[in-house]
PDB file of N, CA, C and O in Angstrom:
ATOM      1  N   UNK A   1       0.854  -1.184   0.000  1.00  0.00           N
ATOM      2  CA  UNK A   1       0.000   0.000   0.000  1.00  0.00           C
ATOM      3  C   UNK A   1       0.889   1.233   0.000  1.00  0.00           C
ATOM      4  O   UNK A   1       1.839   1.357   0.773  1.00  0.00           O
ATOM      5  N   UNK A   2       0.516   2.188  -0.954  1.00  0.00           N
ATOM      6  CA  UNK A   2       1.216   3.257  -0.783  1.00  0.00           C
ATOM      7  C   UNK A   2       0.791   4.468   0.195  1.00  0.00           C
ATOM      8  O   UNK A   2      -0.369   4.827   0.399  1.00  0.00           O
ATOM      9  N   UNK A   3       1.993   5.046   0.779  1.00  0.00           N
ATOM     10  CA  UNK A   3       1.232   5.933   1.908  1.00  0.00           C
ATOM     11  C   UNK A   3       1.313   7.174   1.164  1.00  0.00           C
ATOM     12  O   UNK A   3       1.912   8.022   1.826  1.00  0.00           O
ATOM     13  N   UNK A   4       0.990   7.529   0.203  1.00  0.00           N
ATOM     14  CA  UNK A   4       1.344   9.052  -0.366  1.00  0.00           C
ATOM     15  C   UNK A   4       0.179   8.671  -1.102  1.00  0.00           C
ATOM     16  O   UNK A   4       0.148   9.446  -2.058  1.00  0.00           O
ATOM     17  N   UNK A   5      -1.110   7.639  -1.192  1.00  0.00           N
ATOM     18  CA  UNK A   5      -2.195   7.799  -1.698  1.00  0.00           C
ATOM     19  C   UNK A   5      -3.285   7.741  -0.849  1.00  0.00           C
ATOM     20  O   UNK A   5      -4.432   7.950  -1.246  1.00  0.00           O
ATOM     21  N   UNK A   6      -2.921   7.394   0.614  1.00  0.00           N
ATOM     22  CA  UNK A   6      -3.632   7.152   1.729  1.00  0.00           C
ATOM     23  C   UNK A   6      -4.916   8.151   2.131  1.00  0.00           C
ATOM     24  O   UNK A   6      -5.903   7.952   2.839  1.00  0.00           O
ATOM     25  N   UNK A   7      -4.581   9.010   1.563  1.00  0.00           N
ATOM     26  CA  UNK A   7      -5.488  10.360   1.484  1.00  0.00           C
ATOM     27  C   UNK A   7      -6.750  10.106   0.988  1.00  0.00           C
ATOM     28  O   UNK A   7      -7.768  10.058   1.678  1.00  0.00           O
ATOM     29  N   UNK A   8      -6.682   9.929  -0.314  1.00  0.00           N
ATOM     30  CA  UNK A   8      -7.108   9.596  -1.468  1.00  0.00           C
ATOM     31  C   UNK A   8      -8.100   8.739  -1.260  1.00  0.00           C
ATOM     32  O   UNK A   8      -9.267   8.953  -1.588  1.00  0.00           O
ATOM     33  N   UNK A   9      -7.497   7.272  -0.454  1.00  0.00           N
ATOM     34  CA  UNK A   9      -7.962   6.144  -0.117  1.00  0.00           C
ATOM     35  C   UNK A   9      -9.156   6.528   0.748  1.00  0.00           C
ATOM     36  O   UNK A   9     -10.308   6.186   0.481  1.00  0.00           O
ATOM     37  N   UNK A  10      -8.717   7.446   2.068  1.00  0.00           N
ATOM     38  CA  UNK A  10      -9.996   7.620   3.157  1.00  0.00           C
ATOM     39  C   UNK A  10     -10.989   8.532   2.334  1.00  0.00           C
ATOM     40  O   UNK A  10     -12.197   8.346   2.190  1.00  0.00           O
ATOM     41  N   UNK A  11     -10.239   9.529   1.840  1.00  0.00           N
ATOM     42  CA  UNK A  11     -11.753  10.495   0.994  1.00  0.00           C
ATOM     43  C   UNK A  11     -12.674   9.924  -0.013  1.00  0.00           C
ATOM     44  O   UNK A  11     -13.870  10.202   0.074  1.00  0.00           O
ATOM     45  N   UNK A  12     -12.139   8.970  -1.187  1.00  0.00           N
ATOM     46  CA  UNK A  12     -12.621   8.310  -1.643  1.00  0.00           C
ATOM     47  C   UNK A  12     -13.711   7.281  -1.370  1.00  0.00           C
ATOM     48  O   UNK A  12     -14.724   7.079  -2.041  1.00  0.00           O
ATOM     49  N   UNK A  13     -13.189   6.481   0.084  1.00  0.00           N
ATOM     50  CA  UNK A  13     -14.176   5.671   0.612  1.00  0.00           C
ATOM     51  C   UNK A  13     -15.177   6.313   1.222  1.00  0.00           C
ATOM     52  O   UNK A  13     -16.353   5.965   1.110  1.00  0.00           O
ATOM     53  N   UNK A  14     -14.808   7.226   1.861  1.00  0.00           N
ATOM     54  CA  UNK A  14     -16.043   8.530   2.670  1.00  0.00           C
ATOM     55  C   UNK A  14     -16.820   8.807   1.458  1.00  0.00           C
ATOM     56  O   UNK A  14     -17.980   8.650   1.839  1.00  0.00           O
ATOM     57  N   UNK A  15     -16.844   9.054   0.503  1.00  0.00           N
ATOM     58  CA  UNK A  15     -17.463   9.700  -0.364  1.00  0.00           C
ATOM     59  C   UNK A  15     -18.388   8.379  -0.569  1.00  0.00           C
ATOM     60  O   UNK A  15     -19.595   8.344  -0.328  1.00  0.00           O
ATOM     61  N   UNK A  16     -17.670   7.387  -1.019  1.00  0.00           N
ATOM     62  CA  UNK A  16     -18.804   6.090  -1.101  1.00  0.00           C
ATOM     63  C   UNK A  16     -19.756   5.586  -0.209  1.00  0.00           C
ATOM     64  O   UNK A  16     -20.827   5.006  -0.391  1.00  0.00           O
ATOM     65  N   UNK A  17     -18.955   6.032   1.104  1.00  0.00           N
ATOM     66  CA  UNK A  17     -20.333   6.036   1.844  1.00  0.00           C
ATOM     67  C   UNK A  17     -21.050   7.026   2.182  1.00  0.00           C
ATOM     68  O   UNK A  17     -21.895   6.833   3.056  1.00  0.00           O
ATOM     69  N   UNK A  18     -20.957   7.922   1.781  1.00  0.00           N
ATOM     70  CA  UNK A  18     -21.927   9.361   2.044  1.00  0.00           C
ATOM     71  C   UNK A  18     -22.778   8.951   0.654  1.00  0.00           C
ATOM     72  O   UNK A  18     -23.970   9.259   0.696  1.00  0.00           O
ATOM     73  N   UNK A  19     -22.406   8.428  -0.319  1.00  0.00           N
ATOM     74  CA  UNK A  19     -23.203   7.613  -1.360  1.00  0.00           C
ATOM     75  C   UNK A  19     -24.338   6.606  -1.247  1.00  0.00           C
ATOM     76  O   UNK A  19     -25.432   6.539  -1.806  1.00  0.00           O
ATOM     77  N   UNK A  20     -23.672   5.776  -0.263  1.00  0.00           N
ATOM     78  CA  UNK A  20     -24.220   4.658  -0.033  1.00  0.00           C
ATOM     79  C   UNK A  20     -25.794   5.736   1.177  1.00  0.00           C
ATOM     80  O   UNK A  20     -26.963   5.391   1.003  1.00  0.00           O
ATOM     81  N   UNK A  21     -25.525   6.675   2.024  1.00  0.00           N
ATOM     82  CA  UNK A  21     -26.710   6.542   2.343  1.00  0.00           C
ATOM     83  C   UNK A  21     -27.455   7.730   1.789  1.00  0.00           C
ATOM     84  O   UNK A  21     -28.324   8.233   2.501  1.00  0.00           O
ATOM     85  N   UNK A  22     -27.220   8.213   0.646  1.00  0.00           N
ATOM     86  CA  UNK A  22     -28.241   9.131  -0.464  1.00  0.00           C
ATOM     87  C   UNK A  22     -29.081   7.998  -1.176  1.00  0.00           C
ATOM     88  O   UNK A  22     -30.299   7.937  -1.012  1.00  0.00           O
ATOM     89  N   UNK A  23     -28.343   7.037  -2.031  1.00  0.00           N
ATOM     90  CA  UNK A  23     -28.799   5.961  -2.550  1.00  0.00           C
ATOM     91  C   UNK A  23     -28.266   4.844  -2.424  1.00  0.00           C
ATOM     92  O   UNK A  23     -27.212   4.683  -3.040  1.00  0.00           O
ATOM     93  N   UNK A  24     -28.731   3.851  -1.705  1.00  0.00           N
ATOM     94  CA  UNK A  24     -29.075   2.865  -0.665  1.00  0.00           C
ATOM     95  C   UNK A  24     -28.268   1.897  -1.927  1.00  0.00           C
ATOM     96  O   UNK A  24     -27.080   1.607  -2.067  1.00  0.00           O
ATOM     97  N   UNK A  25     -29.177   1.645  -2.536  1.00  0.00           N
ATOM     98  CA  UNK A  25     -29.063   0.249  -3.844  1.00  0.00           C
ATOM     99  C   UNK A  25     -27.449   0.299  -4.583  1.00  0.00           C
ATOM    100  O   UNK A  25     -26.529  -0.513  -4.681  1.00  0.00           O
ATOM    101  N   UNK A  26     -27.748   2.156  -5.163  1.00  0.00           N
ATOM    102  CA  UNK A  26     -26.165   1.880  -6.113  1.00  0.00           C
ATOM    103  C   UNK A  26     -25.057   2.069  -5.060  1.00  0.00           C
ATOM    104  O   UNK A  26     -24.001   1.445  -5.167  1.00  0.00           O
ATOM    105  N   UNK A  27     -25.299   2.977  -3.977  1.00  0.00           N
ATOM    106  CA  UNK A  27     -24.255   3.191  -2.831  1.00  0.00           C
ATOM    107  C   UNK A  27     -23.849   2.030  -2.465  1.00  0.00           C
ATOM    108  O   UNK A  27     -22.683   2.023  -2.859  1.00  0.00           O
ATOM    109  N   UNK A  28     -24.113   0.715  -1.803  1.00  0.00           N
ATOM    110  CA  UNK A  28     -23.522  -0.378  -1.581  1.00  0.00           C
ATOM    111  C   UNK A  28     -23.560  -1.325  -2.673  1.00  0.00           C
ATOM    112  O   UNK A  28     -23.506  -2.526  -2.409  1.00  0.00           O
ATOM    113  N   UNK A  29     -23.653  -0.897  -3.949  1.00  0.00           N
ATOM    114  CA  UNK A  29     -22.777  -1.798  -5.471  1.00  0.00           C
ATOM    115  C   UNK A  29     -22.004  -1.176  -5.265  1.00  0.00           C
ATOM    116  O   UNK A  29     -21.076  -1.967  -5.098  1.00  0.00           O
ATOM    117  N   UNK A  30     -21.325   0.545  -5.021  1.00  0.00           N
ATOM    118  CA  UNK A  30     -20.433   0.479  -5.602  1.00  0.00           C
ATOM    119  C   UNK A  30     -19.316   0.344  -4.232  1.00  0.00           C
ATOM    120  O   UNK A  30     -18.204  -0.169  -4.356  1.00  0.00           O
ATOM    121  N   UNK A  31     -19.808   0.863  -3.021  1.00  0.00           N
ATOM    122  CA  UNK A  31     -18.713   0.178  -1.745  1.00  0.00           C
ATOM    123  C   UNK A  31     -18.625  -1.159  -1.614  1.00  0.00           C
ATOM    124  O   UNK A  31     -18.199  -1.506  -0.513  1.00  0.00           O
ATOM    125  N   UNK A  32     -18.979  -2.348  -2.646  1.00  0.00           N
ATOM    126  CA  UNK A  32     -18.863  -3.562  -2.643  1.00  0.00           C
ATOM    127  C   UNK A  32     -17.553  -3.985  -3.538  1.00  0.00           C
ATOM    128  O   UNK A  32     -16.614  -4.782  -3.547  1.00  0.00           O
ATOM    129  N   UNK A  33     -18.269  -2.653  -4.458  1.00  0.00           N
ATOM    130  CA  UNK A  33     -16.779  -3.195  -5.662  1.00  0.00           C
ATOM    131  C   UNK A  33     -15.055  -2.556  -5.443  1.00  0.00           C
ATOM    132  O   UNK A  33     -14.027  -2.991  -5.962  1.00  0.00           O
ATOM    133  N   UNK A  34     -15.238  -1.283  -4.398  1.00  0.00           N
ATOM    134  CA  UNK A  34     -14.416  -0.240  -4.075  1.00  0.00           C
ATOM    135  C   UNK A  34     -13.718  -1.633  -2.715  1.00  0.00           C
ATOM    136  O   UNK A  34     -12.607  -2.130  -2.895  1.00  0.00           O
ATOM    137  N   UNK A  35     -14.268  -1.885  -1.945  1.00  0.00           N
ATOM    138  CA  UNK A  35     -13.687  -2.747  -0.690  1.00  0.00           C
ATOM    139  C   UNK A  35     -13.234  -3.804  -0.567  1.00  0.00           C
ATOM    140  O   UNK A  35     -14.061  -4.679  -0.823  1.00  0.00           O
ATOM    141  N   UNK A  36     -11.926  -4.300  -0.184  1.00  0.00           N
ATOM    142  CA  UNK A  36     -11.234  -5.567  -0.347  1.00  0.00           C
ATOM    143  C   UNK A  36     -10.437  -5.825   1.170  1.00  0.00           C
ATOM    144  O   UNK A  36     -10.255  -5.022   2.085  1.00  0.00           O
ATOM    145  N   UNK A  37     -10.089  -7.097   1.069  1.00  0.00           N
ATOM    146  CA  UNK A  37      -9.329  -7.211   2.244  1.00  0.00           C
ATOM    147  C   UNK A  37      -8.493  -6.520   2.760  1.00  0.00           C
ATOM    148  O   UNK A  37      -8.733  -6.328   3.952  1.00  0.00           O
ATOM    149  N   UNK A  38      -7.333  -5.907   2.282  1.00  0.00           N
ATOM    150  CA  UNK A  38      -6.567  -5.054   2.249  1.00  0.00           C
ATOM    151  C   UNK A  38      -6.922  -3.996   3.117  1.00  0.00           C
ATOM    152  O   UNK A  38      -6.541  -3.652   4.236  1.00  0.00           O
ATOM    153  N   UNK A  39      -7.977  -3.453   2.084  1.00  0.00           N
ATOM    154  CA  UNK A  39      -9.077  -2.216   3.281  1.00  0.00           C
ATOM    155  C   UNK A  39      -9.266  -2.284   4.003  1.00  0.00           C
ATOM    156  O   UNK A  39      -9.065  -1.390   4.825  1.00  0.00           O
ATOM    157  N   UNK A  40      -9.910  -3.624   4.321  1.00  0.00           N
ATOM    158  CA  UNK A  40     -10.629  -3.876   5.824  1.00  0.00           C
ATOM    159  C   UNK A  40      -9.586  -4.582   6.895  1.00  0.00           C
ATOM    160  O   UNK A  40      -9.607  -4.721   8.118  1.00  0.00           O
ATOM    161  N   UNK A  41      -8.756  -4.924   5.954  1.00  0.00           N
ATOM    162  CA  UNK A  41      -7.822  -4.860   7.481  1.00  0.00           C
ATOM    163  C   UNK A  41      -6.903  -3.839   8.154  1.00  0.00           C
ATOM    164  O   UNK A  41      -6.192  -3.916   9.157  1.00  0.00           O
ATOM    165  N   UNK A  42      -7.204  -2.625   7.070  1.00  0.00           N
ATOM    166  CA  UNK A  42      -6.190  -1.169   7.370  1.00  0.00           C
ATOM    167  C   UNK A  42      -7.111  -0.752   8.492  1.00  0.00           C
ATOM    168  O   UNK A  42      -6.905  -0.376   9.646  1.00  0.00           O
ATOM    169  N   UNK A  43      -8.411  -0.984   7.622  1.00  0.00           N
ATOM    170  CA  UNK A  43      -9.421  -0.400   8.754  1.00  0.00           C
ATOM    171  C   UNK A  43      -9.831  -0.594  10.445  1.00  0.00           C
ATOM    172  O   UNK A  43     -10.216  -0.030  11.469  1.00  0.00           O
ATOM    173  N   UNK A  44      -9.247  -2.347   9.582  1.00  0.00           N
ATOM    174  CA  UNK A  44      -9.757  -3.044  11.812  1.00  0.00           C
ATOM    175  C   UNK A  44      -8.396  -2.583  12.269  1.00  0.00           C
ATOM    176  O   UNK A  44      -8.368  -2.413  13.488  1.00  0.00           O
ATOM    177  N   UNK A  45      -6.997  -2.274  11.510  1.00  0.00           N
ATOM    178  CA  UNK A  45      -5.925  -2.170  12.330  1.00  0.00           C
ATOM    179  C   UNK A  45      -6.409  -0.849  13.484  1.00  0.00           C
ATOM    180  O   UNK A  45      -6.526  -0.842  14.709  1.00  0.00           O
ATOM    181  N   UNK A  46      -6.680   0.584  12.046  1.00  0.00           N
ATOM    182  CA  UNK A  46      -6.584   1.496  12.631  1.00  0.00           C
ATOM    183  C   UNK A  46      -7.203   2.076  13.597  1.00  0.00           C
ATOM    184  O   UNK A  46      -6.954   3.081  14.264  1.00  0.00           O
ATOM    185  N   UNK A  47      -8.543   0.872  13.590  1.00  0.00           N
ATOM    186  CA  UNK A  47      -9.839   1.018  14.656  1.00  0.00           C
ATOM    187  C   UNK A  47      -8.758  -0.109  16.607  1.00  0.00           C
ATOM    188  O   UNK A  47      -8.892  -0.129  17.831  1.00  0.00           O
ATOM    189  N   UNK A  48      -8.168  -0.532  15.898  1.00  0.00           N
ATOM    190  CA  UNK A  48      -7.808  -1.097  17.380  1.00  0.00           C
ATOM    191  C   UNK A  48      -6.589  -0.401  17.968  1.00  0.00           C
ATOM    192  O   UNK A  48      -6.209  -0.486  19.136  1.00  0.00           O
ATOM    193  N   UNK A  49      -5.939   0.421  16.816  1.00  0.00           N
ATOM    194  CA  UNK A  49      -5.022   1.521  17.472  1.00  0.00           C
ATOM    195  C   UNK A  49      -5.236   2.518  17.967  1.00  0.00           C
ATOM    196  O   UNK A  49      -4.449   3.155  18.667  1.00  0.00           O
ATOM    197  N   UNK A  50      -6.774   2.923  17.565  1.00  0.00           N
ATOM    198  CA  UNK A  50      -7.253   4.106  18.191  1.00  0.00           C
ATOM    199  C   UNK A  50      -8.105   3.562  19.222  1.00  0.00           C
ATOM    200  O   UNK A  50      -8.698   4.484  19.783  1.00  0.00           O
ATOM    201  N   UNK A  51      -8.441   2.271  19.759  1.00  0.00           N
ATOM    202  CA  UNK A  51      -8.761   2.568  20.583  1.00  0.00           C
ATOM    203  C   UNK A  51      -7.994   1.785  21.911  1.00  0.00           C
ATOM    204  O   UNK A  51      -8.609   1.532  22.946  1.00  0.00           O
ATOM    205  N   UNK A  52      -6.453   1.425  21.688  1.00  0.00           N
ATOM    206  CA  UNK A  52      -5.971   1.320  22.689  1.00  0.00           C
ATOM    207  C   UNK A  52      -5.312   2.478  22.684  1.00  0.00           C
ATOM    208  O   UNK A  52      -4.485   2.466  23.596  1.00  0.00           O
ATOM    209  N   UNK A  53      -5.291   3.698  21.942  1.00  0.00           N
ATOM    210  CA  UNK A  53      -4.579   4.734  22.546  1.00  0.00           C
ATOM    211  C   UNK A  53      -5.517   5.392  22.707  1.00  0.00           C
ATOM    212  O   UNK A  53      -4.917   6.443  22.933  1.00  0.00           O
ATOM    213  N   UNK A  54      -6.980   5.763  22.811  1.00  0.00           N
ATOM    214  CA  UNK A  54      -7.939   6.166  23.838  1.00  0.00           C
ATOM    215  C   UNK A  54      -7.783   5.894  25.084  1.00  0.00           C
ATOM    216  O   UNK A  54      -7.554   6.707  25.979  1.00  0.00           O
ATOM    217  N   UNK A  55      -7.931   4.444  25.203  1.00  0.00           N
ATOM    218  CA  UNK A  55      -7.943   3.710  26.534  1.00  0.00           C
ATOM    219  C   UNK A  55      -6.441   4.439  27.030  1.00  0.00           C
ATOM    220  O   UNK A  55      -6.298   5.162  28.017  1.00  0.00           O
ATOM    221  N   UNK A  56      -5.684   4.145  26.329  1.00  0.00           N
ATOM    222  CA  UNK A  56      -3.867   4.388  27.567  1.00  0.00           C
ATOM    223  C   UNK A  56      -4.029   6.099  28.087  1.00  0.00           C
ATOM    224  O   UNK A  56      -3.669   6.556  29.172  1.00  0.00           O
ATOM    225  N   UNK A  57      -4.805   6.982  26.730  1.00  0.00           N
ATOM    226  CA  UNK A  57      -5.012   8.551  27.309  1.00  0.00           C
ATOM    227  C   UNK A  57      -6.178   8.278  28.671  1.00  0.00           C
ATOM    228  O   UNK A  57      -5.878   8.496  29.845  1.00  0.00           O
ATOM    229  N   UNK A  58      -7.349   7.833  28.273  1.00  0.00           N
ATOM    230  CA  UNK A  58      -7.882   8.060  29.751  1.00  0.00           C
ATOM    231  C   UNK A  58      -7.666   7.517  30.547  1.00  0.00           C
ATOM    232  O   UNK A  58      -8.444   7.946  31.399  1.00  0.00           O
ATOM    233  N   UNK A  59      -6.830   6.421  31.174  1.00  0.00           N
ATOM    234  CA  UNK A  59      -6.429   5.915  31.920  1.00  0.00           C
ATOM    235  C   UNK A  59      -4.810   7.147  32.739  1.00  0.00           C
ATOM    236  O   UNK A  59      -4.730   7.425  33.935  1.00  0.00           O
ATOM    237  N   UNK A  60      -4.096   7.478  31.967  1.00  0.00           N
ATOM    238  CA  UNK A  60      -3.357   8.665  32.425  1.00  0.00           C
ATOM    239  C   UNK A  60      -3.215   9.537  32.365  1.00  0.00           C
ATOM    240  O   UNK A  60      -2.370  10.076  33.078  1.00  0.00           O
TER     241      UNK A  60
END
């Protein structure tokens, strides 16, 4: 994955889902065809990094 398109990557997918809930039907064809493993595991990474560094901030 390149990190100098990473940008690109989150605005792009935001946009598909700000798609997906204007129109329901073509919005999730086309976040079906846009999403791959790859994605979704950038995604669960970055969701469990943010929230053990939530947890370590309110804890100190």
């Amino acid at each position: 994955m390149q990190t100098d398109r990473l940008g690109d990557l989150v605005v792009g997918t935001a946009g598909d889902i700000a798609g997906a809930v204007v129109d329901p039907r073509q919005g999730l064809s086309k976040l079906r065809s846009v999403v791959t493993v790859r994605s979704l595991v950038a995604v669960a990474a970055g969701l469990a990094v943010g929230f053990l560094l939530a947890r370590s901030a309110r804890r100190g």
